[in-house]
C-alpha positions in Angstrom: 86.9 90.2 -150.3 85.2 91.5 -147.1 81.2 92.5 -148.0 80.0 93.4 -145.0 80.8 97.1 -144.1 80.4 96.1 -140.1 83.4 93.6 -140.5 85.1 96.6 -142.4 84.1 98.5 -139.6 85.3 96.1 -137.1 88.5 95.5 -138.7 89.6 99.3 -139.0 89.3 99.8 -135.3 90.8 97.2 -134.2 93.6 98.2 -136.3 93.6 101.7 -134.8 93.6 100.5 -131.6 96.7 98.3 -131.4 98.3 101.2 -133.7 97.4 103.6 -130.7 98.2 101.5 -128.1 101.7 101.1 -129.7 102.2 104.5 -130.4 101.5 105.2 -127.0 103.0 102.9 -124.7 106.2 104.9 -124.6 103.9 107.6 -122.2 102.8 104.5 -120.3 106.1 104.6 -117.9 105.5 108.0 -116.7 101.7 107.0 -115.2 102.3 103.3 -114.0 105.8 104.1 -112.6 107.4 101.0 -113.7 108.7 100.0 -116.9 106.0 96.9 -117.2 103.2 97.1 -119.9 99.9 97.4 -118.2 97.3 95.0 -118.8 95.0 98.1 -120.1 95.8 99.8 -123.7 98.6 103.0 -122.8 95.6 105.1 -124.6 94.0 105.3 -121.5 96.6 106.7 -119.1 97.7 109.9 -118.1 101.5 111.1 -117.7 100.0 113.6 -115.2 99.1 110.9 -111.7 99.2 107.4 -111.0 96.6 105.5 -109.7 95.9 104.4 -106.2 96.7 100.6 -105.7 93.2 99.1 -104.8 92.6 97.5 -101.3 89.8 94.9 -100.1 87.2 95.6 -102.2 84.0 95.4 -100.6 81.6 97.0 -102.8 80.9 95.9 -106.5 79.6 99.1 -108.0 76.7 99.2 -111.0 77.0 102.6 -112.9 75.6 103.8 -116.4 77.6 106.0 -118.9 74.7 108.5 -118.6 74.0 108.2 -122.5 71.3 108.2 -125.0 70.2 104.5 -126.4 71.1 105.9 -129.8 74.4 107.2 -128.6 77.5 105.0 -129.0 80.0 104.9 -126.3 83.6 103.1 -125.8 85.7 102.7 -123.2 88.1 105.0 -125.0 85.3 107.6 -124.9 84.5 107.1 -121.2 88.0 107.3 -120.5 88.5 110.8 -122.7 85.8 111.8 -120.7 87.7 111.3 -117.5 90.7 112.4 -118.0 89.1 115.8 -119.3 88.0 115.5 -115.1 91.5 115.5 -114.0 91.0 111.6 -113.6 94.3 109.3 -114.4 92.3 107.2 -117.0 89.0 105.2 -116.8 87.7 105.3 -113.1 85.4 102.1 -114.1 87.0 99.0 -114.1 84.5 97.2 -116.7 82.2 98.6 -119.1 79.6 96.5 -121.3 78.5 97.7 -124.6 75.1 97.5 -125.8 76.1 94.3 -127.9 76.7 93.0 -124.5 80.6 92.9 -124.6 82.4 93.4 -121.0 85.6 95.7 -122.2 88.2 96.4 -119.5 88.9 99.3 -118.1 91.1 100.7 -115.2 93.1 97.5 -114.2 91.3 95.8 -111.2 94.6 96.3 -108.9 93.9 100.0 -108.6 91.3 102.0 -107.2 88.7 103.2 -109.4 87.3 106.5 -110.1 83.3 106.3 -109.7 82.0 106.6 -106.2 83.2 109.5 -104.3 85.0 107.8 -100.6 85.0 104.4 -101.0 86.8 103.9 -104.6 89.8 102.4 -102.7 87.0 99.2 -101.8 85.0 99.0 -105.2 85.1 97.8 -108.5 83.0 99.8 -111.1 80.7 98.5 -113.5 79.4 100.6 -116.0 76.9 99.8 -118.9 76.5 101.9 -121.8 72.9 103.9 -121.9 70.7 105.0 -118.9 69.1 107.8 -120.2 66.0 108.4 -122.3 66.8 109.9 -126.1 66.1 113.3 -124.3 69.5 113.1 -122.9 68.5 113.9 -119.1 65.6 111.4 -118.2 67.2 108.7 -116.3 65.8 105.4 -117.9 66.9 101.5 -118.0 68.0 101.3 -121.5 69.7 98.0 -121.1 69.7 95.5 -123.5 68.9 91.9 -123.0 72.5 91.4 -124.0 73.9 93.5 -121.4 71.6 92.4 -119.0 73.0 88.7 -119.4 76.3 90.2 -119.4 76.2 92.3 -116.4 74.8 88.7 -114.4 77.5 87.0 -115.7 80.5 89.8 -115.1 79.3 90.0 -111.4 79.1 86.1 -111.1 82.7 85.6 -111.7 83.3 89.0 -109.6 81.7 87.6 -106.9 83.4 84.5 -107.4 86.5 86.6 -107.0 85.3 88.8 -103.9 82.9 86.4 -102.6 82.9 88.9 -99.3 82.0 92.5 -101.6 78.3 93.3 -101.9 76.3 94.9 -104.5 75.2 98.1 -104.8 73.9 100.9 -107.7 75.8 104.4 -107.7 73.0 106.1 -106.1 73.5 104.3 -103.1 76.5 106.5 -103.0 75.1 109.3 -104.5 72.5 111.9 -104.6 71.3 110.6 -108.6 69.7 108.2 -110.7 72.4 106.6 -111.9 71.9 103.4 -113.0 68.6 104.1 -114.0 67.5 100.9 -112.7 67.4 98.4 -109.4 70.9 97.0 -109.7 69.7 94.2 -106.4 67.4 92.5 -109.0 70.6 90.7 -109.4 71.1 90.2 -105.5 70.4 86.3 -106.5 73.9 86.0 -107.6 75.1 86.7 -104.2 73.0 84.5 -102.7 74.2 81.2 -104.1 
């Protein structure tokens, strides 16, 4: 018998997710425009576009969700809130949690959603938090476990687009976002 009311916890959503993602997949077909399961659960795409196919990426792209540090958020969430935008699904193609999990999001093939003119060239990495408990401060809320988790996700990005550079969303953009100096990682680039 199962105690421990996380693991309950743990084991109900994952059970809701495949049940979704099941349910679903029947609507995938109209979004991908293929018949082929995507790599990404069908929860998170919209009957109403398809996405872009992505081309050289040359920008890896550091983002925050925007969200208190007592605020929980999921990829699910982030994508609810993008579609609500008119957005085909997730426009971040990795999100880490505060527990430091890196959860897929839109499928690294197409172009994300996340930085205005130049999401056909970037992948988008999002961590959960960024603001103060206030809800509009811009602060680095990371934990240590997503701070070890964002270095490793953009080593093995790198790895894979040894040519794309690093950059935070307000080098894009007039904002805070991602409440921190995303080049303190600039090490990883440089090896």
């Amino acid at each position: 018998m199962i105690k421990n009311l996380k693991t309950w916890k743990t084991i109900i959503q994952f059970i809701i997710t495949v049940l979704t993602a099941i349910i679903s997949s029947f609507f995938v077909q109209s979004c991908m425009g293929k018949k082929s399961t995507p790599s990404l659960p069908a929860t998170l795409y919209s009957v109403s576009q398809s996405p872009r196919p992505m081309k050289d990426v040359r920008y890896l792209v550091v983002h925050c969700t925007a969200t208190r540090p007592s605020q929980h958020v999921t990829v699910a969430d982030v994508d609810r809130w993008h579609r609500a935008r008119h957005f085909c699904m997730i426009g971040y193609h990795w999100l880490i949690d505060r527990d430091g999990n890196i959860q897929p999001g839109r499928p690294e093939q197409y172009a994300g959603a996340h930085v205005k003119h130049f999401n056909d060239h970037a992948i988008g990495i999002c961590y959960e938090g960024g603001v103060a408990e206030d809800g509009k401060t811009p602060m680095d809320t990371r934990t240590e476990a997503q701070k070890t988790a964002l270095e490793h996700l953009l080593q093995v990005l790198h790895a894979q687009y040894p040519k794309a550079t690093l950059h935070g969303h307000r080098e894009f953009a007039n904002k805070a976002c991602p409440s921190f100096d995303c080049h303190e990682y600039d090490y990883v680039f440089d090896s």
